[in-house]
N, C-alpha and C positions, 0 to 999 in steps of 0.2 A: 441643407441636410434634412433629409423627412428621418422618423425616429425608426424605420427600416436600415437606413444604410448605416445608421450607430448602431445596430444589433448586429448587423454585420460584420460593419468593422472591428469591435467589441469580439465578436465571435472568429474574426482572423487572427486578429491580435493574442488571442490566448486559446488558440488554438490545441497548443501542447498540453496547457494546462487539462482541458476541456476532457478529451481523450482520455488524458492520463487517470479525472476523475471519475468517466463510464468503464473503463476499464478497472478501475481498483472497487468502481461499486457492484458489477456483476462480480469479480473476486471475492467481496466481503461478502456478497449474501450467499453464493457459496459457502465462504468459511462457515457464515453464522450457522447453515444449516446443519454442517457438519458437525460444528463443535455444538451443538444443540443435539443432536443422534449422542455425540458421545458422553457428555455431560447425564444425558439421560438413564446411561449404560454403565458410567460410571460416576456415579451420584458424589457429589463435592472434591470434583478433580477437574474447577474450573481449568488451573492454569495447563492438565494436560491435554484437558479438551483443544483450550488453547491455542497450544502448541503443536498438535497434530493437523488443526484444522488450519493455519498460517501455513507451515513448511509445503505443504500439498497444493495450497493455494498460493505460495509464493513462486513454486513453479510456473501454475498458470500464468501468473502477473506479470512473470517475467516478459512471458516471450508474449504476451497481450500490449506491455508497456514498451517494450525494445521494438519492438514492429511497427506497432501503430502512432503513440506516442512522441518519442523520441526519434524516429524511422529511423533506425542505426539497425545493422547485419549486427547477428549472434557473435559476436565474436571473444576468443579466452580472458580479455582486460576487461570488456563489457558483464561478462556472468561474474566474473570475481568482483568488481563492483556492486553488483547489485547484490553477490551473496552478503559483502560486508554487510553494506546498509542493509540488507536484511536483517542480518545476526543483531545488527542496533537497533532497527523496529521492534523485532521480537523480544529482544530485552525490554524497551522503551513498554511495550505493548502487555508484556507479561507482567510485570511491575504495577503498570495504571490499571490491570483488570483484576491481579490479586486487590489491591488496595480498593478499589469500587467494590468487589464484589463482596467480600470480607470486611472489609473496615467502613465503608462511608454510605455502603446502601444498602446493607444488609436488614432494615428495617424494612425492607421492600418485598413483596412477593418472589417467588424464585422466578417465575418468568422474565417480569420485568428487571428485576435484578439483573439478569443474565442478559438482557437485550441492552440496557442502560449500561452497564460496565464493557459488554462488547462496543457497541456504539461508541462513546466517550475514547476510551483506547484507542480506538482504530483511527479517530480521527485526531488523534496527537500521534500514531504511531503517521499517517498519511501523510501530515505536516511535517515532519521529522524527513522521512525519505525521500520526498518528492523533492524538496527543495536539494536538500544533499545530491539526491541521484540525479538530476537538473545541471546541478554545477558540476561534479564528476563527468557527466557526459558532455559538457562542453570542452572539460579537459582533455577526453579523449579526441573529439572529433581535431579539436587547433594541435593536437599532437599527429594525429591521422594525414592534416592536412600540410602541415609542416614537410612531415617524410615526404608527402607525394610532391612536393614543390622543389625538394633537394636531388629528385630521379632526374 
């Protein structure tokens, strides 16, 4: 084995992960930008920044992460899924950014404040959904695949 065909393999092998992480990273620097536009427009209203720049950007995620990711069709069980684990991220997510931005780094500059508390969050809100929405969508598919075995 030359140390090619282990970055390969390595890179098949988590393939899903892989994707699911370039696609949630062009999502979040979207978000960041946006909730950086609104935070600046609305001066100490991290978590509505927040929260406008997530929902908008959860749309995108969605069908960036259901396509590519996961390759599963759009389908009504698939979007209620993700919108749960959404509404859990965004909790999970609004939560660690009040508490960073306000309570634990607030001795920091507003910029970095604002990048360190988004950062931090995003990637416990990441950790949180991706593993959920992983297992959810396997439950989907062995239910998917179940039906079609009993036609």
């Amino acid at each position: 084995w030359t140390r090619g065909d282990n970055v390969r393999e390595f890179l098949k092998r988590n393939r899903q992960l892989i994707v699911y992480l370039l696609c949630s990273l062009v999502t979040t620097l979207g978000e960041m930008l946006l909730g950086w536009v609104i935070l600046k427009l609305l001066p100490e209203r991290i978590v509505v920044a927040n929260t406008v720049s997530l929902i908008l950007g959860g749309f995108v995620h969605y069908h960036l992460t259901t396509r590519y990711a996961f390759r599963m069709k759009h389908t009504a069980v698939g979007a209620a899924a993700y919108v749960a684990t959404f509404c859990l991220g965004l909790v999970v997510q609004d939560v660690a950014v009040y508490l960073l931005y306000h309570k634990l780094l607030d001795a920091l500059g507003e910029g970095l404040q604002y990048l360190l508390s988004k950062l931090i969050s995003m990637l416990l809100n990441l950790a949180v959904t991706y593993f959920l929405r992983d297992w959810i969508n396997r439950r989907i598919q062995e239910h998917a695949q179940k039906k079609a075995q009993k036609k």
